[in-house]
BAZA-217884 format. One record per residue (C-alpha): residue in three letters; x, z, y. Coordinates in steps of 0.25 Angstrom, whole numbers, plus 5000, padded with zeros to 4 digits. Each point is the difference from the previous one (the first is absolute). Layout:
<atoms>
<'ALA', <X, Z, Y>> ...
</atoms>
This chain:
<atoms>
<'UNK', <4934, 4941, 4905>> <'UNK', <5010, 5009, 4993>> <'UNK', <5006, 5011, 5009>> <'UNK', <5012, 4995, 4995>> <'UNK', <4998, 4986, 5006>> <'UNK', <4999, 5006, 5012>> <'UNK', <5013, 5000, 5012>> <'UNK', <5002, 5012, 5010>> <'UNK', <5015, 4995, 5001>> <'UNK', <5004, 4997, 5015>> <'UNK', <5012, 4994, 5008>> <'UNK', <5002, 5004, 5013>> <'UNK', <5010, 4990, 5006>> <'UNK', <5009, 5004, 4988>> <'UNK', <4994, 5013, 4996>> <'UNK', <4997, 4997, 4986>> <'UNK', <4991, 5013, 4995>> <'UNK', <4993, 5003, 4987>> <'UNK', <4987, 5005, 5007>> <'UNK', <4996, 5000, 5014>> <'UNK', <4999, 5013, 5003>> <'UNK', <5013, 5007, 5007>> <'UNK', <5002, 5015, 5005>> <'UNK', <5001, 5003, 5015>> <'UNK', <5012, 5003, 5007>> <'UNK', <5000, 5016, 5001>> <'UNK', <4992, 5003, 4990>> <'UNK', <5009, 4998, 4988>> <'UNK', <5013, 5004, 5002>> <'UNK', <5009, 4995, 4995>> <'UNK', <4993, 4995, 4987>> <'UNK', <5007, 5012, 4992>> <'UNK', <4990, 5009, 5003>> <'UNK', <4990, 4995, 4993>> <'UNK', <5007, 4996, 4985>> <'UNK', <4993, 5011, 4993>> <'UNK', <4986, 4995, 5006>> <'UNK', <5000, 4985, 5000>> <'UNK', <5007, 4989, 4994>> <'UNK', <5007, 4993, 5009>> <'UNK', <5001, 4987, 4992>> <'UNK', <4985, 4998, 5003>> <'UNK', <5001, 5001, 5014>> <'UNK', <5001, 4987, 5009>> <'UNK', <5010, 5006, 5009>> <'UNK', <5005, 5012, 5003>> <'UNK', <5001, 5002, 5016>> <'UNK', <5009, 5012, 5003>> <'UNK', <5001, 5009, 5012>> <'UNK', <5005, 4994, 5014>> <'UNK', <5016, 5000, 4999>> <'UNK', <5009, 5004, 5012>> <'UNK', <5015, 4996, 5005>> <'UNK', <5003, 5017, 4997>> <'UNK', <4991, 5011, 4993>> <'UNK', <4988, 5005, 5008>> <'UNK', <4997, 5012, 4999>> <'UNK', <4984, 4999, 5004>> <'UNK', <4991, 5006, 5008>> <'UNK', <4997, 5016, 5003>> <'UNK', <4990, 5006, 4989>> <'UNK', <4987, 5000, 5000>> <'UNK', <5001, 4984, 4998>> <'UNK', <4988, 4998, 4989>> <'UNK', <4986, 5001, 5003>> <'UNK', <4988, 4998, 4992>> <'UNK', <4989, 4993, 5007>> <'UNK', <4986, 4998, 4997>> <'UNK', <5003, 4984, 4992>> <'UNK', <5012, 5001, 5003>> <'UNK', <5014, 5008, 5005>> <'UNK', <5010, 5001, 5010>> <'UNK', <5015, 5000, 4999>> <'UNK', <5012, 4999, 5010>> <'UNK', <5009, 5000, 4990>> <'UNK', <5008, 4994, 5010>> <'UNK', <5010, 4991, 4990>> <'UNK', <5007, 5009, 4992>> <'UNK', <5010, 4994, 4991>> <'UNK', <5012, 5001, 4993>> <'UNK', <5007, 4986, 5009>> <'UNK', <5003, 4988, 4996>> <'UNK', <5014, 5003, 4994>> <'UNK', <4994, 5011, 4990>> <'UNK', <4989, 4991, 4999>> <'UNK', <5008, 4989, 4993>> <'UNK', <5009, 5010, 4992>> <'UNK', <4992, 5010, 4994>> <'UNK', <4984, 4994, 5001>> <'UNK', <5002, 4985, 4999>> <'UNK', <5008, 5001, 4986>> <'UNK', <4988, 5008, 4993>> <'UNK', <4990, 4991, 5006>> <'UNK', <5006, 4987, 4996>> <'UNK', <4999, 5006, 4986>> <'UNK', <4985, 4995, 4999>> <'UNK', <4995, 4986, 5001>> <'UNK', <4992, 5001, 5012>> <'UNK', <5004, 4996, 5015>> <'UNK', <5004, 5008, 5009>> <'UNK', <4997, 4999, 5014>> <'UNK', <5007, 5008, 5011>> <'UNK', <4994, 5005, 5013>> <'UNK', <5010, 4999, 5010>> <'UNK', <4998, 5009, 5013>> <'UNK', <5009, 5001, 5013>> <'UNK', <5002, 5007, 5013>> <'UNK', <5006, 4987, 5008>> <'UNK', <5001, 4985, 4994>> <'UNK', <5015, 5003, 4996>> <'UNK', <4994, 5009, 4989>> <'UNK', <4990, 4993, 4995>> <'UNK', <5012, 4988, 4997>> <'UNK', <5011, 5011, 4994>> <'UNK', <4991, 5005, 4991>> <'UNK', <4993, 4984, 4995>> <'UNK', <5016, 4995, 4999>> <'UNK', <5002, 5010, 4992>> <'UNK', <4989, 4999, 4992>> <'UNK', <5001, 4986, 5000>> <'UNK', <5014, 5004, 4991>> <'UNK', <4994, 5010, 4991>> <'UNK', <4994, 4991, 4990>> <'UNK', <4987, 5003, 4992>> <'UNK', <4991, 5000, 5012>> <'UNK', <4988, 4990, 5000>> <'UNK', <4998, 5000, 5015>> <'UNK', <5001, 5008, 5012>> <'UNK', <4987, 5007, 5007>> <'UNK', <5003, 5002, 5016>> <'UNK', <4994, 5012, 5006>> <'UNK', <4996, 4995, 5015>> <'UNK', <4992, 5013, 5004>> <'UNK', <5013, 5007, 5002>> <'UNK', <5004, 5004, 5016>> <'UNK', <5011, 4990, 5005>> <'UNK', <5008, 5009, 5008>> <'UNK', <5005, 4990, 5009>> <'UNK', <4987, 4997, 5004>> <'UNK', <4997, 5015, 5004>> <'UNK', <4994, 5003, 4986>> <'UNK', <4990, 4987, 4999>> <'UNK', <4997, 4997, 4986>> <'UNK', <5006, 4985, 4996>> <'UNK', <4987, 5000, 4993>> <'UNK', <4989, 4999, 5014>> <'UNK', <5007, 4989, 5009>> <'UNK', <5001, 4986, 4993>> <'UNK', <5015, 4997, 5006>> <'UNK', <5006, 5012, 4997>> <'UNK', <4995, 4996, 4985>> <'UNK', <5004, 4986, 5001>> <'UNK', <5015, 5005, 5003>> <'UNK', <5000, 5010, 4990>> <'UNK', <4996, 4990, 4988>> <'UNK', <5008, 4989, 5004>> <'UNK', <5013, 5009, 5001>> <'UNK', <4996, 5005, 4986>> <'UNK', <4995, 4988, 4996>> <'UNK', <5017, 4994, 5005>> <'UNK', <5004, 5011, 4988>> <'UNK', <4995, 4998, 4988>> <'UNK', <4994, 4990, 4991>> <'UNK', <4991, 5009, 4994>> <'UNK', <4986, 4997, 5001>> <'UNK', <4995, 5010, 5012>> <'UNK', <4986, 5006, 5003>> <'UNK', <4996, 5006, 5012>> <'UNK', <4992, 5012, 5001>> <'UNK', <4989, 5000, 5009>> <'UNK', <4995, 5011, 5010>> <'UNK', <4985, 5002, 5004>> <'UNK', <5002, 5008, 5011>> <'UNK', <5000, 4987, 5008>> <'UNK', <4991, 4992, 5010>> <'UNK', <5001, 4988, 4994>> <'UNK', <5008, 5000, 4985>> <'UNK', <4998, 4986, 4999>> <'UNK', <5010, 4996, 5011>> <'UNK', <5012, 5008, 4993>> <'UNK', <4997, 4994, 4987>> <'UNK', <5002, 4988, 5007>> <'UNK', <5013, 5004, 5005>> <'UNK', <5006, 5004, 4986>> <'UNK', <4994, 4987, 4993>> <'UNK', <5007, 4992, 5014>> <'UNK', <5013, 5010, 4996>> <'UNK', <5001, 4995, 4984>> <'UNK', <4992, 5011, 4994>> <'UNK', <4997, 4997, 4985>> <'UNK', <4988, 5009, 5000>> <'UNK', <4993, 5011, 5007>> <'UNK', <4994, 5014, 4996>> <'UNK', <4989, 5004, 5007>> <'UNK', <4997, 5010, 5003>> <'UNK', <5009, 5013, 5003>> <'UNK', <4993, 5015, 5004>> <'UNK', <4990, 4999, 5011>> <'UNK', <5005, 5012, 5010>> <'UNK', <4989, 5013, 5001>> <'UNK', <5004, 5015, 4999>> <'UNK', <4992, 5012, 4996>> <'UNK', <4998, 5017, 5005>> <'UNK', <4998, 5011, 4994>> <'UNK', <4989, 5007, 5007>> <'UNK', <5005, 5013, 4995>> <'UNK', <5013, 5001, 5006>> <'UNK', <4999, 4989, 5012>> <'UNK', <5011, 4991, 4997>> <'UNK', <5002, 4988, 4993>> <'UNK', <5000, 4998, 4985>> <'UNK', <5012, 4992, 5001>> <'UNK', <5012, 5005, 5009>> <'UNK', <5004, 4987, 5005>> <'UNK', <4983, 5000, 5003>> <'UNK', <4999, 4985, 4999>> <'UNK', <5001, 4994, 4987>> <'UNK', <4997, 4989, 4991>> <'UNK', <4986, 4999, 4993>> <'UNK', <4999, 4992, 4987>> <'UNK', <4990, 5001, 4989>> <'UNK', <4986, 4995, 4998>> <'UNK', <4996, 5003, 5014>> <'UNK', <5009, 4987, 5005>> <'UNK', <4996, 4990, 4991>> <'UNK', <4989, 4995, 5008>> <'UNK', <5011, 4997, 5012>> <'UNK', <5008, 4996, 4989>> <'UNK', <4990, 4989, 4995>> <'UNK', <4999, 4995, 5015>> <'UNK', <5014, 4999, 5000>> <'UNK', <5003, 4992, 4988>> <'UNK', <4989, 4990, 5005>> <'UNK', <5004, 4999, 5012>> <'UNK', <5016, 4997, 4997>> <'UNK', <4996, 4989, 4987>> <'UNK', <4990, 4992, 5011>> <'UNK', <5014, 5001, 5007>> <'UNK', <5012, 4996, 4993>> <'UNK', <5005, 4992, 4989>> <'UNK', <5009, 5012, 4992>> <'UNK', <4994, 5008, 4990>> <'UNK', <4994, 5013, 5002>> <'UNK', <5002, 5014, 4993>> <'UNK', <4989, 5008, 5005>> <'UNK', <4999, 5016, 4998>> <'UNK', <4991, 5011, 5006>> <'UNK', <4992, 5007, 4993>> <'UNK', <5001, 4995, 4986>> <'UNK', <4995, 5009, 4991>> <'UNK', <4994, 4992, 4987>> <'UNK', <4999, 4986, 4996>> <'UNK', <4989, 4995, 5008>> <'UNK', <5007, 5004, 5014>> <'UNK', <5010, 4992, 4996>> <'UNK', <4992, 4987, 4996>> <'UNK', <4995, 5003, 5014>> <'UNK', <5013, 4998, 5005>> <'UNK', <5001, 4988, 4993>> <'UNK', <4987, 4991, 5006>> <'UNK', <5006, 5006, 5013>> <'UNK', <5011, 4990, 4998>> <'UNK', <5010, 5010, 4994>> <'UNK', <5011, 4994, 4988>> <'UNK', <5002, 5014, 4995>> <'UNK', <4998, 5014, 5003>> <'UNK', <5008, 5013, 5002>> <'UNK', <4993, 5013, 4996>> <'UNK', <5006, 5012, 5007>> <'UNK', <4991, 5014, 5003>> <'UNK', <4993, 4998, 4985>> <'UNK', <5014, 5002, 4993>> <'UNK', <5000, 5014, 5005>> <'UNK', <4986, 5001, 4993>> <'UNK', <5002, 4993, 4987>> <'UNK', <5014, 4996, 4998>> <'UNK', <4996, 4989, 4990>> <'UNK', <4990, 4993, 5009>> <'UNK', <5007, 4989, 5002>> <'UNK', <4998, 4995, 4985>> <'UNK', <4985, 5006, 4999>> <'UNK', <5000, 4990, 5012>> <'UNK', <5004, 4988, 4992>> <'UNK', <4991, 5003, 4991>> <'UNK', <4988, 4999, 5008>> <'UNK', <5005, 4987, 5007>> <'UNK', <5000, 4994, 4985>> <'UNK', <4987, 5004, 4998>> <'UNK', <4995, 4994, 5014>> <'UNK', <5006, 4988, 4996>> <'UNK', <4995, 4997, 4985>> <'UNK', <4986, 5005, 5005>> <'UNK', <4998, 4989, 5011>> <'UNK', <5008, 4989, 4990>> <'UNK', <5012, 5000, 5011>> <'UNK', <5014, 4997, 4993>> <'UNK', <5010, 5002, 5010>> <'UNK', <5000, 5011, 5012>> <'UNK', <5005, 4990, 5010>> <'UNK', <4987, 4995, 4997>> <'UNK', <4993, 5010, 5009>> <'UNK', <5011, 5001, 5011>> <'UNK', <4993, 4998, 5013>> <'UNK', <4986, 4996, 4994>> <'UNK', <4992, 5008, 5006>> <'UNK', <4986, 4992, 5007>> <'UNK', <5001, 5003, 5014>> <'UNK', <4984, 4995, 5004>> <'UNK', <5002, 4991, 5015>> 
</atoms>
């Protein structure tokens, strides 16, 4: 079989990609940051950082931690807003045939569907990515992302705002993830993402204090693919949506890891800040994968993986 013969394109209820392989919200920018590195035409999607109703300003420095497999940020969702968004990163990215997703992050409910209305206008986005670990501050700073209600409400009011097709993006740091993916798929989610940062800190045993100064911060990297893994598993045994899993994808075969997990596609986040061009070396391999065992399209492997009773 000719590589050439050979399918990686994918649809994700209307998000029609080249390759399967997108980039993690947070770990790209905002797509332009990375033009003298990589060409974005060969990406399957470009996922940029978590957009707000107004420009955050972030959290206090130290933010970044390297971690043994892995590292911790709390960023804490810096970005320019939505409006500055639309008029001064949008235009650049639409430039480039490639999708563009948007992560879409909030405080209340009433945020999150500013920010998707306006969006929803913009033109030349694929798809809107919602952020569920962020605190709900009318529920005392709960995240939306850990109880299955507040996640049912929050989807279906986006889900009243837009026709775009909408993924939901998972958070591990959960009991049972399963029953909030229920919640978004019962709420008109299109897709899901799984799975965001597991939560973990780190010290310096030379000062005594934490190596990130808001101490508890998000761990992503090599380290969380395992959890990662479980997840994907778990959520395809669950629901009928496609899955974009992410965690830990550092070369091609973690990604077709993902996919006999029951993953569609994938979104590789920490290895970008390694090898900015991994996303195509990626592709690559997945090729090669799939003209060595004489498989012709990737959605062939999609949740193939022989579980022995």
């Amino acid at each position: 079989m000719a590589e050439n013969d050979i399918s990686v394109a994918v649809n994700i209820n209307g998000i029609k990609m080249k390759t399967p392989i997108m980039t993690a919200s947070g770990t790209f920018g905002y797509g332009s940051e990375y033009t003298d590195f990589v060409d974005l035409n060969q990406l399957g999607a470009i996922v940029v950082k978590g957009i707000t109703n107004v420009p955050w300003t972030g959290n206090e420095m130290p933010r970044i931690a390297e971690t043994p497999q892995g590292m911790l940020n709390s960023i804490g969702l810096q970005n320019v807003g939505v409006e500055r968004f639309i008029n001064e990163k949008l235009p650049y990215l639409s430039s480039f045939d490639v999708p563009v997703i948007v992560n879409v992050c909030g405080k209340t409910e009433e945020e999150y569907v500013e920010v998707v209305e306006k969006l929803s206008q913009a033109g030349h986005i694929a798809s809107i990515e919602l952020n569920i670990s962020c605190p709900n501050l009318n529920c005392g700073g709960m995240s939306f992302g850990v109880d299955p209600n507040l996640t049912y409400q929050l989807v279906q009011r986006v889900r009243e705002k837009t026709d775009l097709p909408l993924l939901v993006k998972l958070s591990p740091n959960v009991t049972d993830v399963t029953k909030i993916a229920v919640a978004a798929e019962d709420a008109g989610a299109d897709g899901l993402s799984a799975i965001n940062t597991l939560l973990g800190m780190g010290i310096d045993i030379k000062t005594r204090k934490p190596l990130i100064a808001n101490v508890v911060a998000g761990l992503s990297g090599p380290a969380i693919k395992p959890v990662a893994l479980r997840v994907v598993w778990q959520v395809y045994n669950t629901v009928k949506i496609p899955i974009i899993g992410m965690g830990g994808i550092m070369k091609a075969e973690d990604a077709i890891e993902f996919f006999l997990a029951g993953a569609s596609a994938v979104a590789v986040g920490t290895a970008n800040f390694v090898n900015p061009s991994v996303s195509i070396d990626i592709v690559s391999g997945i090729r090669e994968y799939l003209n060595q065992h004489q498989i012709g399209s990737l959605q062939k492997l999609v949740g193939s993986l022989e579980v022995v009773a």
